[in-house]
C-alpha positions as CSV (number, residue, x, y, z in Angstrom):
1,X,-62.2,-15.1,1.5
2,X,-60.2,-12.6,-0.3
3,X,-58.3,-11.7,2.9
4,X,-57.5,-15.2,3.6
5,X,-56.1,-15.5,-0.2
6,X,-53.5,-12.5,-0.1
7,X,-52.2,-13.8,3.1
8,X,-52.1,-17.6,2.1
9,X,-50.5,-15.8,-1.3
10,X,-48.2,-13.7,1.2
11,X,-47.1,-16.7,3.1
12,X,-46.5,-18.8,0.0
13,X,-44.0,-15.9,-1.0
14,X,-42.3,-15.8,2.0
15,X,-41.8,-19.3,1.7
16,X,-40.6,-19.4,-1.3
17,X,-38.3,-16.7,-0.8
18,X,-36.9,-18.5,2.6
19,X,-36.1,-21.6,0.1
20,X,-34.0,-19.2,-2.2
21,X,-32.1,-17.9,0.5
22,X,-31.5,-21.4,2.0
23,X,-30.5,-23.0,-1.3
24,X,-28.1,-19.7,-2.6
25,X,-26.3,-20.2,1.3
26,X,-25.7,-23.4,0.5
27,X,-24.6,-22.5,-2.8
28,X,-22.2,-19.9,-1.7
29,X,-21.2,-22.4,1.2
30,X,-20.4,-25.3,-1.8
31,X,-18.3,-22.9,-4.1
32,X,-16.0,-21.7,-0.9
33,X,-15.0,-25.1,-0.4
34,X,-14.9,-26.1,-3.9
35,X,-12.8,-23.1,-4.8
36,X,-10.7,-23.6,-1.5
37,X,-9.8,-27.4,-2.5
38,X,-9.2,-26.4,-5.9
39,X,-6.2,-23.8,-4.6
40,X,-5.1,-26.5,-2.0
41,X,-4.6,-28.7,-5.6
42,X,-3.0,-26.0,-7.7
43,X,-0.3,-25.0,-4.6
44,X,0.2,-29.1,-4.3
45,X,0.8,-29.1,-8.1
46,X,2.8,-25.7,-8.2
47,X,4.9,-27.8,-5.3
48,X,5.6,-31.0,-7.0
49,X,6.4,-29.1,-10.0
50,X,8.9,-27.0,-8.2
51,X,10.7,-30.1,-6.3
52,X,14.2,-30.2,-7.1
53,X,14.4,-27.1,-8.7
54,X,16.0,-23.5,-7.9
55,X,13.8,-21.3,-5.9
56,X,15.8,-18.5,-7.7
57,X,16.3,-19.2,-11.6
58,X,14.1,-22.8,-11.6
59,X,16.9,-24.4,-12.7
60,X,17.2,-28.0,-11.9
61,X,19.4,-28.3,-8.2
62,X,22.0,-30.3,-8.1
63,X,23.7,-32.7,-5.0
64,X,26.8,-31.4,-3.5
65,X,28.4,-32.4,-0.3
66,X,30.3,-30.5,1.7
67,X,32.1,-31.4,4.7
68,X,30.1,-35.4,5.0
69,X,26.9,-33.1,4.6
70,X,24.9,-33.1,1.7
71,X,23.0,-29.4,0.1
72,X,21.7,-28.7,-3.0
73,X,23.8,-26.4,-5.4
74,X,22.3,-24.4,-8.4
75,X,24.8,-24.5,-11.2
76,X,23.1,-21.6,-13.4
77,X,23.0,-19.1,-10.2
78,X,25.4,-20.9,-7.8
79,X,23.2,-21.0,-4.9
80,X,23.4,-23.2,-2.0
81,X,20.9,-24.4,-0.2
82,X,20.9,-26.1,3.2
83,X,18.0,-27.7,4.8
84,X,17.3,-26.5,8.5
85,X,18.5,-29.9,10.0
86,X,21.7,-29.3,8.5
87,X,22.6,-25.5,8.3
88,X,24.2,-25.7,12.1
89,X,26.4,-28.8,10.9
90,X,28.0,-27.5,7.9
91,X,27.8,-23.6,9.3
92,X,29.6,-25.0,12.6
93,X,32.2,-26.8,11.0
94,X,33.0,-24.6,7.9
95,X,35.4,-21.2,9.1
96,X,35.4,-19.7,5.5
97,X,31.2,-19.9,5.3
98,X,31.3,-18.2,8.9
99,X,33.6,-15.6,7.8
100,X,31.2,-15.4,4.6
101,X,28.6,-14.9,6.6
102,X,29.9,-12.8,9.1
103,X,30.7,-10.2,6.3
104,X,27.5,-9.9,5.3
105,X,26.0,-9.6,8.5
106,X,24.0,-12.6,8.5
107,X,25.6,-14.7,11.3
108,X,22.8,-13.9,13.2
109,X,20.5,-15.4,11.3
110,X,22.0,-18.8,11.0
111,X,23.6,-19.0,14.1
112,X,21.0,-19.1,17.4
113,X,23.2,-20.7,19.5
114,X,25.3,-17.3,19.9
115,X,28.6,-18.6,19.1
């Protein structure tokens, strides 16, 4: 009987110790996503926050328009900044911006049509 009590004990411990691993996995498992929902929340926050801002200095942007095109101008830094959509537009139809650009040796960059 005593043989059949250390291994009932034994088993019993094994269980046991089956049920801890199970429930800290699932533990671990909960806190990834919790953790990885709570950064997708702070980088939406960070992002709304940002909106309308300066990438540069975080100054408020404000609307210009140049050439029937519309870009966002930072008064405190004067940057300019084009959306994709309509960098070819105003880079196309501007000759002092390609010259601008050309100088600094970034015509590449903005122009993939090889003009």
């Amino acid at each position: 009987m005593d043989n059949k009590d250390h291994l009932g004990e034994k088993l019993r411990l094994k269980e046991l110790a089956d049920e801890d691993r199970y429930f800290g996995e699932r533990d671990r498992e909960i806190l990834v996503s919790l953790k990885a929902r709570q950064a997708a929340e702070q980088e939406g926050a960070r992002c709304e926050q940002s909106r309308g801002r300066c990438p540069q200095c975080g100054n408020p942007l404000s609307v210009q328009s140049v050439y029937d095109k519309t870009t966002l101008e930072c008064l405190l830094c004067q940057g300019v900044w084009l959306h994709a959509d309509k960098r070819p537009t105003v880079v196309n139809s501007s000759t002092w911006f390609v010259t601008f650009l050309q100088g600094l040796g970034w015509w590449r960059t903005f122009n993939r049509h090889g003009d």
